[in-house]
C-alpha positions as CSV (number, residue, x, y, z in Angstrom):
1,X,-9.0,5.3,-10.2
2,X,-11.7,3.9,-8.0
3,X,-14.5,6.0,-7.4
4,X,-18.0,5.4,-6.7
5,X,-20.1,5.9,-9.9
6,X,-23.1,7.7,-8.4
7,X,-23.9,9.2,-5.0
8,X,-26.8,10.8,-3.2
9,X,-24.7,13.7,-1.4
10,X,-21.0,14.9,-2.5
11,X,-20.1,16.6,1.0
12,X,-20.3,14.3,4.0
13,X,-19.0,14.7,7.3
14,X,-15.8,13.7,8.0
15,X,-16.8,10.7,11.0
16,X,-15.0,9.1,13.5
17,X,-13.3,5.5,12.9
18,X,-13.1,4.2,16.6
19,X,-13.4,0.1,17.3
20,X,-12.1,-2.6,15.4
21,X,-13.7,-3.7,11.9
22,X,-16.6,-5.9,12.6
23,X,-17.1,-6.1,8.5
24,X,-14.4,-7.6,6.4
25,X,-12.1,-9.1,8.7
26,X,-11.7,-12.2,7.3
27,X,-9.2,-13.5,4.2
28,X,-12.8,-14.5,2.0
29,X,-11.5,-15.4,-1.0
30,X,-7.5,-15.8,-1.3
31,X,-5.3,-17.8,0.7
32,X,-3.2,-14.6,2.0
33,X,-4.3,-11.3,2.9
34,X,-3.1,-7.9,3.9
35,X,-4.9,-6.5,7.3
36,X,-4.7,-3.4,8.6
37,X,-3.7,-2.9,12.2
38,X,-4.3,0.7,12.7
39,X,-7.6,3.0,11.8
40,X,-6.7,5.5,8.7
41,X,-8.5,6.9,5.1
42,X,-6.6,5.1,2.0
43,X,-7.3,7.0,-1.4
44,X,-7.9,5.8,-4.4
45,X,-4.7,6.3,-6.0
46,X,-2.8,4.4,-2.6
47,X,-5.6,1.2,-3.3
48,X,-4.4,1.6,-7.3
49,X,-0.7,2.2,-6.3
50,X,-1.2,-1.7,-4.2
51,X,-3.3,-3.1,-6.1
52,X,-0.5,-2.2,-9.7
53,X,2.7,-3.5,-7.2
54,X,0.8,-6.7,-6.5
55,X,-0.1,-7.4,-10.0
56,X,3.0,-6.4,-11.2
57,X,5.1,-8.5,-9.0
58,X,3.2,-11.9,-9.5
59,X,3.2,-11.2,-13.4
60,X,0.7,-13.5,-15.3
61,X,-0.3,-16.3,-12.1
62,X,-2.4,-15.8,-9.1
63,X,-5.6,-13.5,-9.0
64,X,-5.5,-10.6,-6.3
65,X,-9.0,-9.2,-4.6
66,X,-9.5,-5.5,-3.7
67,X,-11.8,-5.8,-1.1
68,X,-11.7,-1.8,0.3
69,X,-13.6,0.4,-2.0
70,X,-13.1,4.3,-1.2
71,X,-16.8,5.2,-0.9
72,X,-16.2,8.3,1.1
73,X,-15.8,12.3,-0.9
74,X,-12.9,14.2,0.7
75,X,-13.4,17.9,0.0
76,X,-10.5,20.5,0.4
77,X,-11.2,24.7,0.0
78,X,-8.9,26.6,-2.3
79,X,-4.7,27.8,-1.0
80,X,-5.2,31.1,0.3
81,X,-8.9,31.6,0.8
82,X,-10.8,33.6,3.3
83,X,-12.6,31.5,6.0
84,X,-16.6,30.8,5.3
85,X,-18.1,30.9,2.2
86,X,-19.1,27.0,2.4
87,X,-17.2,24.0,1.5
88,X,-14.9,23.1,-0.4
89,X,-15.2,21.3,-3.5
90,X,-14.4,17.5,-3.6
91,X,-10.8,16.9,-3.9
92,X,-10.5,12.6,-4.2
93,X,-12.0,9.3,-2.6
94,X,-11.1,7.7,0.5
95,X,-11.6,4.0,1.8
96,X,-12.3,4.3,5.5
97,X,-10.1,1.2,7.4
98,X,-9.9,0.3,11.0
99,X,-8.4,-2.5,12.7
100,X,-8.4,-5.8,11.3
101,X,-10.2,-4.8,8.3
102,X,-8.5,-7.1,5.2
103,X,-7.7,-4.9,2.7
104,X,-6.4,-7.2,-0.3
105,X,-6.5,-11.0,-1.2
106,X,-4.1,-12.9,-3.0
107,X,-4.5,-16.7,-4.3
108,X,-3.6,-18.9,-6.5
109,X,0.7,-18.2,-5.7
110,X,3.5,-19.6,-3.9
111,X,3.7,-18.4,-0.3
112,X,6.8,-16.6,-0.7
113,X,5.7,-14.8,-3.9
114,X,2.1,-14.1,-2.1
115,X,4.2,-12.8,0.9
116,X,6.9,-10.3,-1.0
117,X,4.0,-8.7,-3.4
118,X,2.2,-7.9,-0.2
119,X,4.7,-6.7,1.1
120,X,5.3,-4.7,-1.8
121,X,1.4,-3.4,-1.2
122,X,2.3,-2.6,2.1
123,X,4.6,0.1,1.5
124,X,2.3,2.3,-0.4
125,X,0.1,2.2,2.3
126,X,-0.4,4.8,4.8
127,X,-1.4,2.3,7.8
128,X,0.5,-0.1,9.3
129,X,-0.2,-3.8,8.2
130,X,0.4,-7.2,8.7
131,X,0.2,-10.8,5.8
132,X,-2.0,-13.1,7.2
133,X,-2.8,-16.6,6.0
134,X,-6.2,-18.2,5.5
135,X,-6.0,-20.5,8.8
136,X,-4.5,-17.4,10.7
137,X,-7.4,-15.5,10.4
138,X,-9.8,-19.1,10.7
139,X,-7.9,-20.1,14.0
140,X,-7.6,-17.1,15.8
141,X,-11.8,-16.8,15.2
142,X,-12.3,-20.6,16.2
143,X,-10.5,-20.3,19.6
144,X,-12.1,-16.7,20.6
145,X,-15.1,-18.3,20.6
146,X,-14.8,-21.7,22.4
């Protein structure tokens, strides 16, 4: 389980995640990539639960990148406990994704088998996501700016 191995605060505030990702939003080292289209927290265990379903699916070829890494503490108070008192105690790790952000990499595969294990990652992913190739992602850059 990803987590981050030192950190100057455990409790932070919970933030908002409006916009698009400005960070990350491009397939940097695969050839195919998973992006997310709608803003949510993934957990560890979801990113781990992907990353396992990618791995497993392409067997011994190819190389898959992680490139979310849950940096943020989720806390949660006790069942059944009075209001106040403080906060509750960390409860597990959480990427924060908005739009666009590209949340795994795959290379070194066919573009079917590339396609079906990310589409395997897909499903145990709380957000909504689409594949997206290298020149995809390059293209749709290139012509925004001209």
């Amino acid at each position: 389980m990803l987590m981050p191995k030192r950190v100057k605060r455990r409790r932070q505030m919970r933030g908002r995640m409006k916009g698009n990702a400005t960070k990350g939003n491009i397939v940097a080292y695969g050839d195919f990539g998973l992006v997310a289209q709608e803003p949510g927290w993934i957990t560890s265990n979801q990113i781990e639960a992907a990353r396992v379903a990618m791995t497993r699916y392409i067997r011994r070829g190819g190389k898959v990148w992680v490139d979310i890494f849950p940096h943020k503490p989720v806390t949660k108070k006790p069942a059944e406990t009075r209001m106040g008192s403080g906060k509750g105690s960390l409860e597990y790790w959480v990427a924060v994704v908005k739009p666009g952000r590209v949340m795994f990499e795959i290379a070194g595969v066919s573009e079917e088998v590339a396609r079906e294990a990310l589409r395997l990652a897909m499903h145990k992913l709380p957000c909504k996501c689409k594949i997206v190739s290298r020149e995809d992602l390059e293209g749709g850059a290139n012509g925004e700016n001209e």
